[in-house]
VEXLUM-966686 format. One line per field, with one value per residue: residue in one letter; x, y, z of N, C-alpha, C in turn. Coordinates in pm, whole numbers, m for minus. Each point is the difference from the previous one (the first is absolute). Example, Ala and Ser with C-alpha at 12.3 -4.5 7.8 and 13.67 -1.06 7.14 Angstrom:
<nodes>
type = (A;S);
n.xx = (1319;m35);
n.yy = (m569;105);
n.zz = (780;m72);
ca.xx = (m89;82);
ca.yy = (119;119);
ca.zz = (0;6);
c.xx = (90;m77);
c.yy = (120;109);
c.zz = (0;73);
</nodes>
This chain:
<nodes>
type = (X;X;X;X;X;X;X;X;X;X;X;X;X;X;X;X;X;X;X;X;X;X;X;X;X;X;X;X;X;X;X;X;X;X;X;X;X;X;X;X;X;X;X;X;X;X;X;X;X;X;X;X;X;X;X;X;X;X;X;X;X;X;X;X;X;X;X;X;X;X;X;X;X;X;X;X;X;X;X;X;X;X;X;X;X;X;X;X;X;X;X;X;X;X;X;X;X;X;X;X;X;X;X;X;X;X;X;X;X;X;X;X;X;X;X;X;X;X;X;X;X;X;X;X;X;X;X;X;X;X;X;X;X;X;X;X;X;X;X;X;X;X;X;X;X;X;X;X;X;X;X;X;X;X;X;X;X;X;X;X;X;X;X;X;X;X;X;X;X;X;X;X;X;X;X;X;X;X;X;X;X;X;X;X;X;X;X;X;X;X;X;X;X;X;X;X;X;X;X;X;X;X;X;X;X;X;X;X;X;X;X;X;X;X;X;X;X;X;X;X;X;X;X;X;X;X;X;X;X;X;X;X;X;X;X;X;X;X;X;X;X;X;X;X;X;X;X;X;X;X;X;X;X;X;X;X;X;X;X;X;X;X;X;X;X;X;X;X;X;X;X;X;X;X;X;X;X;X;X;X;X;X;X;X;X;X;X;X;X;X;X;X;X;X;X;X;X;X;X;X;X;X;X;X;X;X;X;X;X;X;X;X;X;X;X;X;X;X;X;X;X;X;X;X;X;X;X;X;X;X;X;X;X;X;X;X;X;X;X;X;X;X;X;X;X;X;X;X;X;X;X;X;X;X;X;X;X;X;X;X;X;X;X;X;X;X;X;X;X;X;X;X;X;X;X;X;X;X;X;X;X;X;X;X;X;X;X;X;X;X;X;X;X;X;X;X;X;X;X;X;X;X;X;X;X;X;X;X;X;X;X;X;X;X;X;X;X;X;X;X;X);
n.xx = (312;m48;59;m50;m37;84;110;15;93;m57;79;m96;58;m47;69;m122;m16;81;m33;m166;7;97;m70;m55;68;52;m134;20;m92;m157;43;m83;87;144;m38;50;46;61;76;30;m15;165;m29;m32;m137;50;84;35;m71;125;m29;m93;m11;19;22;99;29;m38;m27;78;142;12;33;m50;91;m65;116;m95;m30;94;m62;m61;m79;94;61;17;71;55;58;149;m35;42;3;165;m78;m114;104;3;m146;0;127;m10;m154;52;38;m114;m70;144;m53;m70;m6;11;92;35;m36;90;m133;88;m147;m16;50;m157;35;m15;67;m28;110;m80;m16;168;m95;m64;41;40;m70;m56;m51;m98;m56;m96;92;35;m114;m56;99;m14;m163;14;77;m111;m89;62;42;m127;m54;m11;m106;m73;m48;m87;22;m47;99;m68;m7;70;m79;4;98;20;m72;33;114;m49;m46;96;129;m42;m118;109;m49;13;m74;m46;41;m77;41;m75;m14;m40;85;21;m116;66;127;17;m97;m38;147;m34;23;m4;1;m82;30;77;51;m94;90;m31;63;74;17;38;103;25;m41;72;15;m7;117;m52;m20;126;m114;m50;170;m28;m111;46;3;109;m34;m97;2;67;m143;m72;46;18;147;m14;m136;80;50;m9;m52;85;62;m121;71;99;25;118;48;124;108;21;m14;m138;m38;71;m28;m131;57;98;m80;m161;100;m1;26;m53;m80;m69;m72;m26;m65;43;20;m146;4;32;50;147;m43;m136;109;42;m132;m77;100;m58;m97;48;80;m110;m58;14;43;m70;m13;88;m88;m133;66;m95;m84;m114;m110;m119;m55;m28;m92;m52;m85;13;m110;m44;m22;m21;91;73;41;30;107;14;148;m12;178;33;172;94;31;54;m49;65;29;75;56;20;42;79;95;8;39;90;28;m23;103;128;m27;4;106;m116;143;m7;15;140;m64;m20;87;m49;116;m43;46;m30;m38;75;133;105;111;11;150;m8;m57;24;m127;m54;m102;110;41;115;33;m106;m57;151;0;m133;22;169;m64;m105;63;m11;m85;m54;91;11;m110;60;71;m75;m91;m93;22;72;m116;m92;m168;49;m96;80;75;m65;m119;m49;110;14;166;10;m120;m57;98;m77;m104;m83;25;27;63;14;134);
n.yy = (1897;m25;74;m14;m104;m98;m38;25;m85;m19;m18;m67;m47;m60;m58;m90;46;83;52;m43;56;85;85;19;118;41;m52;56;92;17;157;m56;m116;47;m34;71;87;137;m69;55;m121;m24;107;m146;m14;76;m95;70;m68;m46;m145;m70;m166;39;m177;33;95;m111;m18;149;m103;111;60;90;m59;m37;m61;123;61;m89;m12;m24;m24;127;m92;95;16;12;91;m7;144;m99;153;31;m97;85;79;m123;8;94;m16;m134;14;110;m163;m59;74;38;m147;117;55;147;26;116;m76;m2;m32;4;m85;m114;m29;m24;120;m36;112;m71;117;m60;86;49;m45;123;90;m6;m17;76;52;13;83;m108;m11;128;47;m104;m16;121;m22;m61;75;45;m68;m2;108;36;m99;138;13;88;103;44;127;m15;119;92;m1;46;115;m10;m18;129;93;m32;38;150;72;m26;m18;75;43;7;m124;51;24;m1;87;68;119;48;103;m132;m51;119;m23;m122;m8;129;98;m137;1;m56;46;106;m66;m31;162;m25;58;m96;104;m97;123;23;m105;21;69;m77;m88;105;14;m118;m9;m70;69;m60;m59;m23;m28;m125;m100;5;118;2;76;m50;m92;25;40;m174;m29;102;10;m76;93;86;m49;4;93;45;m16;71;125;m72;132;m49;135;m39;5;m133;79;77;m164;m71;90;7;m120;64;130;m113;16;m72;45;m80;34;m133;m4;m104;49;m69;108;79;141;29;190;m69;m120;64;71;m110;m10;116;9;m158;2;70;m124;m102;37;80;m112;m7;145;m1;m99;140;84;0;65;18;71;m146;7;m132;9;m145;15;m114;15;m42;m148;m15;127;m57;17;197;25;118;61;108;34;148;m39;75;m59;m34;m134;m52;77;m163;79;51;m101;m45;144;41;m137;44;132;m62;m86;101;77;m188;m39;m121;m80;m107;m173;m4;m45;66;10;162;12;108;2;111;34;m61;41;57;m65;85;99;8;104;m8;m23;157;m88;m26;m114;98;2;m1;m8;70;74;40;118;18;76;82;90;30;30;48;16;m14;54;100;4;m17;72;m40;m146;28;104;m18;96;118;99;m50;27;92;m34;108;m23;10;69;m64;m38;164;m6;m75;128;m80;129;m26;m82;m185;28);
n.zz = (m1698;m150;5;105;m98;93;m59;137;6;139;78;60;m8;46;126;m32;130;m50;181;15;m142;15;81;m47;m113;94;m17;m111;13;m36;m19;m82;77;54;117;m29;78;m49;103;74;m51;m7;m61;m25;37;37;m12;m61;m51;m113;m5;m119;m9;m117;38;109;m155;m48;111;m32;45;75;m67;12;139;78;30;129;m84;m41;m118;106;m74;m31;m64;16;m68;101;m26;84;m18;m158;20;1;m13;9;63;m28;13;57;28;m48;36;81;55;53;133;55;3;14;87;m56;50;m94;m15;151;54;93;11;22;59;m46;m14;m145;m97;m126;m6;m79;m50;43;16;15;m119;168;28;m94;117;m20;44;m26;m179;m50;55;m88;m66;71;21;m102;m43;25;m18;m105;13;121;m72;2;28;m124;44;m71;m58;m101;m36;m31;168;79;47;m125;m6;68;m49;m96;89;38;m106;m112;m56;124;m107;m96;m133;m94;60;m147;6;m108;9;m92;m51;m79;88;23;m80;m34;3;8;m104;m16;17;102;157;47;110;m79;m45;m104;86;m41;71;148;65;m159;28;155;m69;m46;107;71;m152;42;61;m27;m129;m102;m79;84;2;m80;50;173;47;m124;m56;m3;m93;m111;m36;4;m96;m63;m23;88;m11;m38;59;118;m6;m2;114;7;m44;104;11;m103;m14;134;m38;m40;m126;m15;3;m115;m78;6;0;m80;m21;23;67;53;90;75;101;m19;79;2;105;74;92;121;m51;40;38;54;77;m67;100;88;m35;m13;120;36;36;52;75;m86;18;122;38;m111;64;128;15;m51;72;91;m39;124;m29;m96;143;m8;42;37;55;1;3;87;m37;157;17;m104;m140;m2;m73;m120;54;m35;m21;m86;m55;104;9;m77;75;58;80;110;106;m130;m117;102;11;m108;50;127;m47;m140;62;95;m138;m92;51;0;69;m147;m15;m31;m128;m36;m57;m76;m30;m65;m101;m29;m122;m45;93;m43;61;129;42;102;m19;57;70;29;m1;m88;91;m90;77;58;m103;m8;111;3;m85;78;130;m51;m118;125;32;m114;18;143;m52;m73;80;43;m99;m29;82;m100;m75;93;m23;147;m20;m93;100;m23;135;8;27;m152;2;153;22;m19;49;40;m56;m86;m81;158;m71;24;m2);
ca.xx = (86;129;95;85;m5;106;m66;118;m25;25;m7;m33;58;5;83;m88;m12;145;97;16;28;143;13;m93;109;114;m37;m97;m146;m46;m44;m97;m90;17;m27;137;11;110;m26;63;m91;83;m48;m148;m108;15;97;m69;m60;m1;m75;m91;0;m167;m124;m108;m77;m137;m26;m59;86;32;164;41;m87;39;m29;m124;m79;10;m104;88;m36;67;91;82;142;63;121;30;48;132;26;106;m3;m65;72;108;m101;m95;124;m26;m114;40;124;m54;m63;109;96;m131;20;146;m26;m113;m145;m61;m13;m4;m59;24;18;m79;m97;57;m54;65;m105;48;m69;65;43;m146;103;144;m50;m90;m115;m85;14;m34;128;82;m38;15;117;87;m51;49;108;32;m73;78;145;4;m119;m55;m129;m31;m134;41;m111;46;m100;65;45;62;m161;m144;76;m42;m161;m52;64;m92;m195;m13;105;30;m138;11;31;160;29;13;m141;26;m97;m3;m64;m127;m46;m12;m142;m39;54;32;m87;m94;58;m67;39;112;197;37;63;161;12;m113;34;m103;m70;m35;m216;m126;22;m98;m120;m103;m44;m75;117;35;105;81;m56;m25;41;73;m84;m20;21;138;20;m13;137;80;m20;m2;142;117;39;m42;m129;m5;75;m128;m57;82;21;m79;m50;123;122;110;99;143;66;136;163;m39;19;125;74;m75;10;125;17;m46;68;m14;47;m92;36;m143;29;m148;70;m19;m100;33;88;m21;103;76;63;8;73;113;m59;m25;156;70;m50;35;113;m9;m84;139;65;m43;38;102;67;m46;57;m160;m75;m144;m47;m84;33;m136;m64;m110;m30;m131;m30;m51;m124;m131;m27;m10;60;135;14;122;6;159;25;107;66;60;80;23;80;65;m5;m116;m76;m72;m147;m76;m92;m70;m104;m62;m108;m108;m76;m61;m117;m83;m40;m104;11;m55;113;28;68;84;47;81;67;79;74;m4;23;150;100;98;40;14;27;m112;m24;m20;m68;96;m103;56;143;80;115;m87;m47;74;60;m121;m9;65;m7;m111;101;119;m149;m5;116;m1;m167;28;146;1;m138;m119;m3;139;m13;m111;23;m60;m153;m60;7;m112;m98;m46;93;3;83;74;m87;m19;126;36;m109;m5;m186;m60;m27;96;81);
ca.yy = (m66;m98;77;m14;m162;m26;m120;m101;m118;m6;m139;37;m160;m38;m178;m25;m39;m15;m28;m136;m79;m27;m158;m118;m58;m31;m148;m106;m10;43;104;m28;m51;41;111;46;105;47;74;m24;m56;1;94;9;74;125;m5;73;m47;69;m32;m119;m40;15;m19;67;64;m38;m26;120;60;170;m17;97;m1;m61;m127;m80;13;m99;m165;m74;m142;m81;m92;101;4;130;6;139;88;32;114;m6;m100;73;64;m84;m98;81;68;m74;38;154;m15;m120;116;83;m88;2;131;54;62;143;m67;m85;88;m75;113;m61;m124;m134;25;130;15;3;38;m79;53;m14;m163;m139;m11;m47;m162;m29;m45;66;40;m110;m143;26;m4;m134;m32;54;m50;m176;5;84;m118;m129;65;15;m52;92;43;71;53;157;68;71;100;117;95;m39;m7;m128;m111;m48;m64;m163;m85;m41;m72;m90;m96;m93;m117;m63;m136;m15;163;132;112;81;83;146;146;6;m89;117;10;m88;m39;95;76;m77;m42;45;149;95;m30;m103;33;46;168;29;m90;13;167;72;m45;93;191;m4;m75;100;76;m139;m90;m179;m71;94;78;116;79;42;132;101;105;24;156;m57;m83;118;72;m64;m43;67;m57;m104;6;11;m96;m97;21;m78;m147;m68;m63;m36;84;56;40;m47;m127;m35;57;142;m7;m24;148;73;m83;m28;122;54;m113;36;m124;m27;m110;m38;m101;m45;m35;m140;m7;134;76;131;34;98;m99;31;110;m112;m109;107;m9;m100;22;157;m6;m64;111;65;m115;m2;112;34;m166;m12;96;95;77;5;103;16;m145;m51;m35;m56;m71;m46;m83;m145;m4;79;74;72;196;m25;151;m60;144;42;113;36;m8;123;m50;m176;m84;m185;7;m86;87;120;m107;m53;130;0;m70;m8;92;m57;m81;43;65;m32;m147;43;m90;m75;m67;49;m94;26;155;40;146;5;161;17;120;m57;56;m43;39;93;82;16;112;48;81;27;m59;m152;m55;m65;m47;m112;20;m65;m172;m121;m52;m68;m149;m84;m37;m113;m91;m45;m60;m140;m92;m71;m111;m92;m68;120;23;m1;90;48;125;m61;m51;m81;m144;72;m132;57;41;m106;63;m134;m86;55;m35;m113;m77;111;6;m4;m164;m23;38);
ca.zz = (97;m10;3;139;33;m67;m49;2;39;143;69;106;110;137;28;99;93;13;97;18;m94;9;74;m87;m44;57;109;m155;81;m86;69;m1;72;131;112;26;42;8;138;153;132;146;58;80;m112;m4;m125;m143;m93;m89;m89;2;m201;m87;10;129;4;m85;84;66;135;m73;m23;90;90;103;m6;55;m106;m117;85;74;m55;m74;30;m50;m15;47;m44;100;m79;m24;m120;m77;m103;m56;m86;m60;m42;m61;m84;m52;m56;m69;m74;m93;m97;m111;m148;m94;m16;32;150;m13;19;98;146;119;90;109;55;m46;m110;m57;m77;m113;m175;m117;m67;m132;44;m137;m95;7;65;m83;145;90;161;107;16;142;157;23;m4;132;85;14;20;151;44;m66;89;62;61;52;m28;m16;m101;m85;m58;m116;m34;m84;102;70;64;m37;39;156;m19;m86;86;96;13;m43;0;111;2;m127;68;4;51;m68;m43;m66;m29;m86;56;m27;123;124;34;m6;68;66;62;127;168;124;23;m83;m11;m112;m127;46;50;99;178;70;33;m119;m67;104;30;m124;12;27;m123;m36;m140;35;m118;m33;m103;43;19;m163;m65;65;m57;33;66;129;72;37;151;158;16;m69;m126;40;m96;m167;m13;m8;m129;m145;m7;m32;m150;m47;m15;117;m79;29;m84;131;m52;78;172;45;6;144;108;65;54;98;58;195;115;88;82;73;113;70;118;101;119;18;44;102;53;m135;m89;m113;m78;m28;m102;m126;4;m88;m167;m43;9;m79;m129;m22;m39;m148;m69;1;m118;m105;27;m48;135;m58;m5;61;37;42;123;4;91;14;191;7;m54;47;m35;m130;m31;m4;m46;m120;m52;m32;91;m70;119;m41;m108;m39;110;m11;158;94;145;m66;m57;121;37;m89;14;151;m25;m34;126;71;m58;m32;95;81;104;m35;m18;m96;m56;m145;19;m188;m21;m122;m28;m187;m40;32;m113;7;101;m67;73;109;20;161;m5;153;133;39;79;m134;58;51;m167;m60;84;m35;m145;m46;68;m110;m86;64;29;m126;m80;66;36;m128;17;144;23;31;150;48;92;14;145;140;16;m46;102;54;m37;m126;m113;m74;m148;m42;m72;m90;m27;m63;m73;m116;m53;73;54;33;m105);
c.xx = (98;123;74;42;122;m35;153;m17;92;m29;11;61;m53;25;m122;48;164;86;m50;m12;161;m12;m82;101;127;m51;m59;m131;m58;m82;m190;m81;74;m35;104;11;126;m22;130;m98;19;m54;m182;m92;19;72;m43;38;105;m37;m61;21;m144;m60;m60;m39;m125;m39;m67;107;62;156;76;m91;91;m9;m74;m118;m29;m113;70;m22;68;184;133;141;66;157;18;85;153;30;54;m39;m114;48;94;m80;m45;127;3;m36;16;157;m90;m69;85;31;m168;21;136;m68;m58;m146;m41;m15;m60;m53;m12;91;m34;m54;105;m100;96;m51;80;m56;96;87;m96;78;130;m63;m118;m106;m95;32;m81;50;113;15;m10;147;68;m22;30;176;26;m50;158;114;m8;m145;m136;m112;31;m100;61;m133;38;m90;81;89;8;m144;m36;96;m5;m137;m12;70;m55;m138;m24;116;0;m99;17;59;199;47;85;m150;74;m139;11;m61;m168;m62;m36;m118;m45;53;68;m131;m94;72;m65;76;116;155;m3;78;176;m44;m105;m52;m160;m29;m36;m123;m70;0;m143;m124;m92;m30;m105;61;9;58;82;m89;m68;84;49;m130;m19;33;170;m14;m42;116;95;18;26;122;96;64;m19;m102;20;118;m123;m79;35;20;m136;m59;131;96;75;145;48;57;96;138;14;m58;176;75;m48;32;136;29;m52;22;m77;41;m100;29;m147;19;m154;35;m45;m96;m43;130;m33;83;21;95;m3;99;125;m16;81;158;71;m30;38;160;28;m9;154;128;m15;24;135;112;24;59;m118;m17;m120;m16;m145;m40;m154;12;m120;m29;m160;m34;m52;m114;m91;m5;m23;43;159;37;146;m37;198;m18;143;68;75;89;8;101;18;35;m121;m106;m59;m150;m79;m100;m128;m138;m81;m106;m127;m36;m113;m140;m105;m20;m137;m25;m74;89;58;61;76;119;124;61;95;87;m31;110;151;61;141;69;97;20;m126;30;m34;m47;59;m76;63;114;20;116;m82;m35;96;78;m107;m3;105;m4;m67;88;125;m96;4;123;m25;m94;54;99;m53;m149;m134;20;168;31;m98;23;23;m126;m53;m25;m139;m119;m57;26;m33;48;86;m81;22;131;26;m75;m6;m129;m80;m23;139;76;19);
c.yy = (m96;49;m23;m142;m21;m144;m150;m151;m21;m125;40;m134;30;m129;13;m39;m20;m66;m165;m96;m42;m150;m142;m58;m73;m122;m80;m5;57;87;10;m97;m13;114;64;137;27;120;m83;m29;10;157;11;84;121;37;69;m119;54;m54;m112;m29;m17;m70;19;141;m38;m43;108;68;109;m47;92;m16;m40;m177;m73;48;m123;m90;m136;m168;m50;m22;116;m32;151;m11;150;89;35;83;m65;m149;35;124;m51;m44;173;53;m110;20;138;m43;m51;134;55;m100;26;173;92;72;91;m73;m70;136;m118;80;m68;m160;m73;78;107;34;m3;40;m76;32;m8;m168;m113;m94;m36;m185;m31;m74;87;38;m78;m101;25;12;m133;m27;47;m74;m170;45;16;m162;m100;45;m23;m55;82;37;162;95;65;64;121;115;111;82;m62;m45;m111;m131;m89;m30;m103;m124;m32;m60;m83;m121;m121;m135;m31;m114;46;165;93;63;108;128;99;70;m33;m107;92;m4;m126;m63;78;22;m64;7;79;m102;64;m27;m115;m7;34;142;65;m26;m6;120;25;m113;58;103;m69;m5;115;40;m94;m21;m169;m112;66;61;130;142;65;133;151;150;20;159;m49;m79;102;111;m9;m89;6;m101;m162;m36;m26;m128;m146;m32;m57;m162;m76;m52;m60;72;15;m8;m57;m92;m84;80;122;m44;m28;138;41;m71;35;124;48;m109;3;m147;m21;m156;m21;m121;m43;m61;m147;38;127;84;166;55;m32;m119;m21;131;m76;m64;145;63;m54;29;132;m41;m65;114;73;m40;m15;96;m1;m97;60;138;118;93;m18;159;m7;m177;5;m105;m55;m125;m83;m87;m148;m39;35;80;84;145;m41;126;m13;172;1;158;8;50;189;m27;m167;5;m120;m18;m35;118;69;m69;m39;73;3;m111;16;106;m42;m61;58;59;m47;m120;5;m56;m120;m118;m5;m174;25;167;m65;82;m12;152;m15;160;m31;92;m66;68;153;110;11;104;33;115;53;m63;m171;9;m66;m115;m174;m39;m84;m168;m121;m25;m118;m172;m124;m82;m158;m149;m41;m73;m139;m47;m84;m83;m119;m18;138;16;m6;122;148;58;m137;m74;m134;m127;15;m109;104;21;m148;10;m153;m90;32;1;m145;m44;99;49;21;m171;m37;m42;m178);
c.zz = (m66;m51;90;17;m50;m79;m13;27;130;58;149;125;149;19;85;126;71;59;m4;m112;10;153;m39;m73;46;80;m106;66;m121;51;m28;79;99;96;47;54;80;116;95;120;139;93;32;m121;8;m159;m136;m101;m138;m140;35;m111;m19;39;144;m41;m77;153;75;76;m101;m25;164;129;143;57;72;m74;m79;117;54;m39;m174;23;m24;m16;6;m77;9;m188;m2;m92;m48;m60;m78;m104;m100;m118;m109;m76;m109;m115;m98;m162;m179;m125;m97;m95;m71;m53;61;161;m22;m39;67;106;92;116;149;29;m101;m150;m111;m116;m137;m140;m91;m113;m157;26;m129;m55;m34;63;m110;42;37;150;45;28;67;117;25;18;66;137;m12;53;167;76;m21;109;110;83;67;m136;m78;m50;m114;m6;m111;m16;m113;21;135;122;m74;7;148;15;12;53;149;23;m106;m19;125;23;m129;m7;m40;71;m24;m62;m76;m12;m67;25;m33;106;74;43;78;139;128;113;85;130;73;106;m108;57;m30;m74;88;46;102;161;34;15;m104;m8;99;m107;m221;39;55;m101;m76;m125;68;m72;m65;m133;106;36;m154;m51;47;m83;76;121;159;116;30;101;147;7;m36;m101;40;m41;m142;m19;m2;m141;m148;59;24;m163;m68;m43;110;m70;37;m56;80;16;135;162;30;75;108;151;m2;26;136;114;162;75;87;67;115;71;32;165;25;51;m29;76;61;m4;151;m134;m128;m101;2;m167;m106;11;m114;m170;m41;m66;m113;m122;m21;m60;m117;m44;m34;m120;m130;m4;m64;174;m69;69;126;91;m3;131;48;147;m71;171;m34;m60;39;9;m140;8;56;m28;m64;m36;m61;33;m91;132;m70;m138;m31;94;m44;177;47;38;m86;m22;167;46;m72;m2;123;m46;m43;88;91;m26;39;70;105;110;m17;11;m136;m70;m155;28;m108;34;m161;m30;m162;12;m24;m136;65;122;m53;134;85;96;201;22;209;104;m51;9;m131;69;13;m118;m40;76;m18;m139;m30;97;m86;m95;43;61;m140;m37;83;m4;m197;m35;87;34;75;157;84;176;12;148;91;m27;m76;123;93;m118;m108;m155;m125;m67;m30;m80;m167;m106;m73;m85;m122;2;157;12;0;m134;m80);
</nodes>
């Protein structure tokens, strides 16, 4: 197996606790012993929860929740979600990383977290990869007052590792791991989505084999895995004994080929038909709207309803369209079907719709069961919607329906990310 080990030097960053460290920051509070939580109170407990500072999580409150969830006996400091000063904060941050490393060695994988190979860096800073992870991380603290982890590894898997189960309980939180920690430090986690990759179902779909730790899955028999879970198995597998080919160079490449648009919404309230096909309209119009920016058609759309907490489940299918579309009514269609399929007359609070399969725009072919004439007057109505929603703003001008109580393209309009801008 060691053949397959790479043997790089990776930096793994996460900005502890993001959205409400930036507000900690922006009030000189010390995100360790303030109660702080990043929510829109003004909308009552119902409100989704999008962060907490560390120290209400040494306390137990989940980062992810609802704001009548949070215990009601401590002194909370609410502060309503400002993306765009969050995005200012994490573009910053992506600026501080490039005065360390060149861009083909940064992969920016979320908001709060990247990854950096520094590997032909030793030698140019004449530093170890723990002095350096030190020195990126004071820089990021000295710039911008905000908290950071790391976790170092060979490869890109043992980097995140070591950032998750170990860096975040280190006194200067960094952690480093090699392929000879694997036993040590790897193979005890219990439960199994302990580990990066490992969702709640994939530990049900292990635990029937009496897999409960990840050494248990390192030792299992591969042909097996493989079997019951296809390349997801044999994938498993290696990253249990810490392999994992990908490099940042080969996620850079793979992320800019395999492109998709999507668009998710968590609802306020419950929803029903038919007020809920006003909601999956809008969002069709959005999604579409991106194509056309980016001058693409998608091929294949996805489609997802999740229901209410009490009820739980949901359903998330896709459906290849006759050809690649970038047309509203085509993708809409396309979603009512799944709908109709699979909807189980449950209340509906989350609904995804995305498109992959994307190529370039490109002669569109009429098939004799469509009104070409209708095709083309909506394709271009769209085109003229786009130009004024981009001269004059997202809500310059929207359907009829948006004036309809169901509708939330105006809200949604003014916010980023799904919060307020």
């Amino acid at each position: 197996m060691e053949e397959y080990k790479l043997h790089r030097h990776i930096l793994c960053i996460d900005l502890k606790s993001f959205y409400a460290s930036v507000e900690c920051a922006l009030s000189n509070l010390d995100p360790f012993k303030t109660p702080l939580v990043v929510a829109d109170a003004s909308r009552g407990g119902g409100s989704i929860v999008l962060a907490v500072s560390p120290y209400l999580k040494t306390l137990g409150v989940p980062s992810r929740c609802r704001i009548h969830e949070i215990p009601k006996d401590l002194p909370i400091i609410f502060r309503k979600p400002r993306m765009t000063t969050y995005l200012e904060y994490s573009t910053k941050i992506i600026e501080i990383y490039l005065k360390f490393v060149s861009e083909d060695d940064l992969y920016v994988y979320s908001i709060d977290e990247a990854f950096l190979d520094i590997t032909e860096y030793l030698n140019y800073y004449k530093k170890t990869d723990i002095e350096i992870a030190k020195m990126i991380l004071d820089t990021i603290y000295q710039e911008t007052k905000l908290f950071a982890t790391c976790g170092i590894g060979p490869n890109m898997l043992m980097s995140k590792l070591a950032l998750d189960i170990e860096s975040k309980k280190a006194p200067d939180f960094i952690a480093k791991w090699t392929y000879e920690d694997i036993p040590t430090k790897l193979w005890p986690v219990s439960p199994l989505s302990e580990m990066w990759g490992i969702g709640h179902n994939m530990e049900r779909n292990l635990s029937r084999f009496g897999l409960e730790t990840i050494g248990d899955i390192a030792h299992y028999d591969l042909l097996t895995l493989k079997k019951n879970f296809g390349i997801l198995g044999e994938e498993l597998y290696y990253h249990t004994h810490g392999i994992d080919m990908s490099m940042i160079q080969q996620k850079k490449a793979i992320r800019a080929v395999s492109k998709s648009y999507g668009s998710g919404q968590t609802l306020f309230h419950d929803y029903f038909p038919p007020d809920i096909f006003q909601i999956i309209l809008e969002m069709v119009d959005d999604v579409t709207r991106r194509l056309r920016l980016h001058k693409k058609v998608a091929k294949t759309v996805h489609f997802g309803i999740g229901y209410s907490k009490e009820v739980g489940g949901g359903f998330g299918r896709q459906v290849s369209l006759d050809q690649p579309s970038a047309n509203a009514s085509v993708i809409y269609e396309a979603c009512l079907d799944i709908f109709r399929k699979y909807y189980e007359d449950e209340p509906i609070r989350r609904v995804h719709v995305s498109v992959t399969n994307l190529s370039e725009s490109h002669v569109y072919q009429f098939s004799l069961f469509e009104n070409a004439e209708q095709i083309i007057k909506e394709h271009n109505l769209h085109l003229a919607v786009d130009e004024l929603k981009f001269k004059f703003g997202r809500n310059s001008i929207n359907r009829a329906s948006s004036e309809f109580e169901s509708s939330t393209i105006k809200a949604r309009n003014k916010m980023i990310g799904g919060h307020h801008a």
